[in-house]
C-alpha positions in Angstrom: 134.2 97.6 83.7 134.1 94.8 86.3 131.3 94.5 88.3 130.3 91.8 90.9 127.1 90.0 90.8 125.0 88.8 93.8 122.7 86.4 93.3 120.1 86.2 96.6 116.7 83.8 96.1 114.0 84.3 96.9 112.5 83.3 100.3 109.3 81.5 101.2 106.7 83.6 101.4 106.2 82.4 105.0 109.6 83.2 105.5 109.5 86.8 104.5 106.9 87.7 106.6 108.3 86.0 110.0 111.2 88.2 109.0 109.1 91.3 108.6 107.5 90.7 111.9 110.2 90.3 113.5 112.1 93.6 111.8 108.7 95.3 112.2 108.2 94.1 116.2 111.4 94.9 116.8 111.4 98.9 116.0 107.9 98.8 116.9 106.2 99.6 113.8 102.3 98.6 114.8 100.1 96.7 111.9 98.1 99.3 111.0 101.8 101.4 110.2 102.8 97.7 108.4 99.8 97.8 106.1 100.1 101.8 105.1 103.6 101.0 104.2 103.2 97.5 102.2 100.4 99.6 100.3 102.5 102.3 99.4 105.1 100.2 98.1 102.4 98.3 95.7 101.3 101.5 94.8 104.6 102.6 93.8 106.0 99.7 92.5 102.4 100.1 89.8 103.4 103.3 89.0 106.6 102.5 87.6 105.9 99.8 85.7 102.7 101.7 84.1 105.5 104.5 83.2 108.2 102.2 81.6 105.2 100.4 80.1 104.4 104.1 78.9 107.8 104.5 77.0 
């Protein structure tokens, strides 16, 4: 099976979060809303890797 590859880097952290303002100004998402969600990913993103380091 062929399958195509995309390679993106990484940007800046500076960079990311100018972008994330901007995404987040834009659809009006306030900081406390910003923070709850950036949370929730880290917490999710620790449970998986405590479960894969599980198996």
């Amino acid at each position: 099976m062929n399958r195509n590859v995309v390679v993106i880097h990484e940007l800046p952290l500076q960079n990311c979060n100018t972008l994330d303002d901007t995404i987040f100004d834009i659809i009006n998402i306030t900081e406390v809303k910003r923070n709850d969600g950036c949370w929730t990913v880290c917490a999710l993103v620790k449970n998986r890797l405590d479960k894969a380091r599980s198996v």
